[in-house]
C-alpha positions in Angstrom: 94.0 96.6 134.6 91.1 99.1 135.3 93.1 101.0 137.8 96.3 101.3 136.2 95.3 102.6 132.8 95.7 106.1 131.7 92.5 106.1 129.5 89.6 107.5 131.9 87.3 106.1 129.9 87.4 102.3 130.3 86.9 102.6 134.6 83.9 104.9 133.5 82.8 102.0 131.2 82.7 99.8 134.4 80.6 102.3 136.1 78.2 102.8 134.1 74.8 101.2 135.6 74.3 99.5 132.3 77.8 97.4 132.8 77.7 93.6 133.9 80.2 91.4 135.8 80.5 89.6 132.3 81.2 92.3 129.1 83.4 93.3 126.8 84.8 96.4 126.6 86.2 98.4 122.7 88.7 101.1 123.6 89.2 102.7 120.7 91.2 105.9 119.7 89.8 107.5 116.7 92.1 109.7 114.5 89.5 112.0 114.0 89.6 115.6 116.2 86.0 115.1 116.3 86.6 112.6 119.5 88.2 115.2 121.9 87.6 112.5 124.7 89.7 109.9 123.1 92.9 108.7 124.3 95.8 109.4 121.6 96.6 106.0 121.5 96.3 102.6 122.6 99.3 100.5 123.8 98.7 96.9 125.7 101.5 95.9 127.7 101.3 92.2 129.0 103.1 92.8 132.5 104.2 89.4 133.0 107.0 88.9 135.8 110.3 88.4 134.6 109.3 88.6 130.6 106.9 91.9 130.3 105.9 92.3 126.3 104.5 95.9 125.1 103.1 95.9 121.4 103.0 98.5 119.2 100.2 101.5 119.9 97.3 101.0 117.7 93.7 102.3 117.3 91.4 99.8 119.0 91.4 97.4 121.6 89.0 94.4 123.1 88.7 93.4 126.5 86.7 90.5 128.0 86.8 90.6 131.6 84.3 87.8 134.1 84.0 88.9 137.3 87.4 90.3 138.6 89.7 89.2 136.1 90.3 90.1 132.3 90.1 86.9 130.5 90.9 88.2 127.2 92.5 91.4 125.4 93.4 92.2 122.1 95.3 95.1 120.0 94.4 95.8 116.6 97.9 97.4 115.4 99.5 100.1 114.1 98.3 103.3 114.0 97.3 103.2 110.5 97.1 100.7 108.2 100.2 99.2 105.7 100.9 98.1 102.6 101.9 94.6 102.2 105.8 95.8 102.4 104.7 97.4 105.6 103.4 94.4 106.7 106.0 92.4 106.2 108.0 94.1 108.2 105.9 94.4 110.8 104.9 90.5 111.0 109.1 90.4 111.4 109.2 93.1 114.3 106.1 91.2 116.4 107.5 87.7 116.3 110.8 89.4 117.5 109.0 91.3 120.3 108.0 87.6 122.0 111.4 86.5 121.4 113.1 89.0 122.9 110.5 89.0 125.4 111.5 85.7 126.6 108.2 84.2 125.4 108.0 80.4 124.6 106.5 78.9 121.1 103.1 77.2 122.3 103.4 74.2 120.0 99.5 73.6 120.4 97.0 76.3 120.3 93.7 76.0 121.9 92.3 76.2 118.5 93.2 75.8 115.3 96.5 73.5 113.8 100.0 73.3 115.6 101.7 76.6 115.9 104.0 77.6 112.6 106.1 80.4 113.1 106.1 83.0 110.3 108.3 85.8 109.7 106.8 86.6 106.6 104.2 85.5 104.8 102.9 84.5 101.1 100.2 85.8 98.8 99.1 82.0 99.0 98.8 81.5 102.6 96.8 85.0 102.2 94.0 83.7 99.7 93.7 80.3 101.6 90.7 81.3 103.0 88.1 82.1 99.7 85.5 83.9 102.4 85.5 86.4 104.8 88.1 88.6 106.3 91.7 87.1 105.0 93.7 86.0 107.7 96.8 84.6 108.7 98.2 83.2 112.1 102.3 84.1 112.4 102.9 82.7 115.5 101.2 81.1 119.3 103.2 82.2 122.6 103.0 81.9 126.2 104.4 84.2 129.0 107.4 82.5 130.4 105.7 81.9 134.1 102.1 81.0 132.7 101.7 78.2 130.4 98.3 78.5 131.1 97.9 82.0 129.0 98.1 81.9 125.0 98.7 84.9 123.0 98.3 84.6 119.2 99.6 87.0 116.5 97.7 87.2 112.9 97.8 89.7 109.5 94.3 90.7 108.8 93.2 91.9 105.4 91.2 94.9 105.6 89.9 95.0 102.3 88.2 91.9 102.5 87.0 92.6 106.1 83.6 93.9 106.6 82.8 97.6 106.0 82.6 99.7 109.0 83.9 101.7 111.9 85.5 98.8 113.4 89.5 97.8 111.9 91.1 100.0 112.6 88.2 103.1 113.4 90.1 106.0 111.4 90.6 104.1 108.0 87.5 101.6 107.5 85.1 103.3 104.4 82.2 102.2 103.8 81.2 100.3 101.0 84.7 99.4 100.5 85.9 100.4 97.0 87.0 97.2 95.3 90.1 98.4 93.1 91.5 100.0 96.5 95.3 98.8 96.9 95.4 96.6 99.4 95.9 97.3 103.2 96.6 95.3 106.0 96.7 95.2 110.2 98.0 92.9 112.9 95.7 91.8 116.1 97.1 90.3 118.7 94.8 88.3 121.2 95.5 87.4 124.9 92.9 84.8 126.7 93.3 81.8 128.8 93.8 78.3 128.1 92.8 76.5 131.1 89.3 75.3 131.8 90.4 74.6 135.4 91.2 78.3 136.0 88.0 79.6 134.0 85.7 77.1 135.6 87.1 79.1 138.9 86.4 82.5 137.4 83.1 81.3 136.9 82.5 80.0 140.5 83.7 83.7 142.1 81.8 85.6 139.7 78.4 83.3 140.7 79.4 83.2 144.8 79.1 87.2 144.5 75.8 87.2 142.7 74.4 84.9 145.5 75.8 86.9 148.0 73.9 90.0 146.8 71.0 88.2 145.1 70.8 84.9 145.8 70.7 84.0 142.1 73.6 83.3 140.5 72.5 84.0 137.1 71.3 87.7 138.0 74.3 89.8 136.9 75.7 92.4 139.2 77.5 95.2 138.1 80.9 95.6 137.3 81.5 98.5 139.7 80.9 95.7 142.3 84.3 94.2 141.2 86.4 97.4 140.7 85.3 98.7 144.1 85.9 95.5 145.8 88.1 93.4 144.0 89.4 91.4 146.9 86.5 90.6 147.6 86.0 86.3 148.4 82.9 84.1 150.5 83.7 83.1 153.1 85.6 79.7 153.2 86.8 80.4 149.1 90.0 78.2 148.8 90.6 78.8 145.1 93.8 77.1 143.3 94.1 79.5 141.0 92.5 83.0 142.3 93.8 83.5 146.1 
């Protein structure tokens, strides 16, 4: 993922001395001209064989990574924030992108109740949640060659989100005027549901810190992966990670 992105910044992230084998990286893409070194845009492409999905660009990204391998990413989308007739819309346009995508409904989630598609939603399912940032979940998919890989969609309030730089960077205030009209943006998460494959993750990531420090609690950094990510100990017969 590192090597084929077009936004220099993240594979200097993973250079940086200060970077661990276990982070999270927040691409972001700030409207403002001020951030010259920004990438216009952020679009996350899920290049799955036989069913690749590509979301709409938005302004802010999180990636989880352990070792070699990304474990999570999400998009915080669209560019700017909408209205609640822009959102509408848009909650319409990403369940069709997974459906024309060839991506199964996951009926289960690894958290939360069984999956309910939504291709719209209510002003009640909004203000279910009395506290914190409003949310609501429109749909639970799976690439169509990893069942093992869940990727939720969900309408997030902003005005009832936490003030800041964070959702999406170019429109947050802070404080947060309360008689603002209300806006809205869509995150969509990518992580793995499998505690066999994670549990593997976890063993690769700790064989390569014993093999450079004998300790295989002492991070290393993640340079060590991007240089080398082939890298295996010697006998490694993994199920999931060749």
């Amino acid at each position: 993922m590192l090597a084929r992105n077009d936004a220099p910044l993240l594979p200097a992230q993973a250079r940086d001395p200060e970077s661990q084998d276990f982070d999270v990286m927040i691409p972001v893409a700030r409207a403002s001209e001020r951030y010259t070194e920004d990438p216009s845009e952020l679009v996350l492409t899920y290049d799955a064989p036989g069913c690749p999905l590509t979301l709409p660009a938005g302004r802010q990204m999180h990636i989880r990574y352990v070792g070699p391998v990304v474990t999570e990413a999400a998009l915080i989308y669209p560019m700017e924030t909408m209205t609640w007739d822009e959102m509408q819309a848009m909650v319409s346009h990403t369940v069709d992108l997974f459906e024309a995508a060839g991506w199964p409904v996951k009926p289960k989630p690894r958290f939360g109740p069984p999956t309910e598609i939504r291709r719209e939603i209510t002003v009640e399912q909004l203000n279910k949640k009395t506290y914190g940032t409003k949310i609501v979940n429109i749909g639970t998919w799976s690439p169509c060659d990893a069942p093992y890989i869940e990727a939720y969609a969900e309408v997030r309030h902003l005005n009832s989100a936490p003030s800041g730089p964070s959702i999406p960077p170019a429109a947050a205030t802070s404080p947060r005027d309360p008689d603002a009209p209300d806006r809205f943006v869509m995150l969509v998460n990518f992580l793995i549901d499998n505690d066999a494959l994670t549990g593997e993750i976890r063993q690769l990531t700790e064989a390569r810190r014993l093999a450079v420090h004998g300790d295989a609690d002492q991070r290393l950094p993640a340079s060590v992966w991007l240089d080398d990510p082939g890298w295996r100990p010697e006998g490694w017969d993994g199920e999931w990670i060749d």
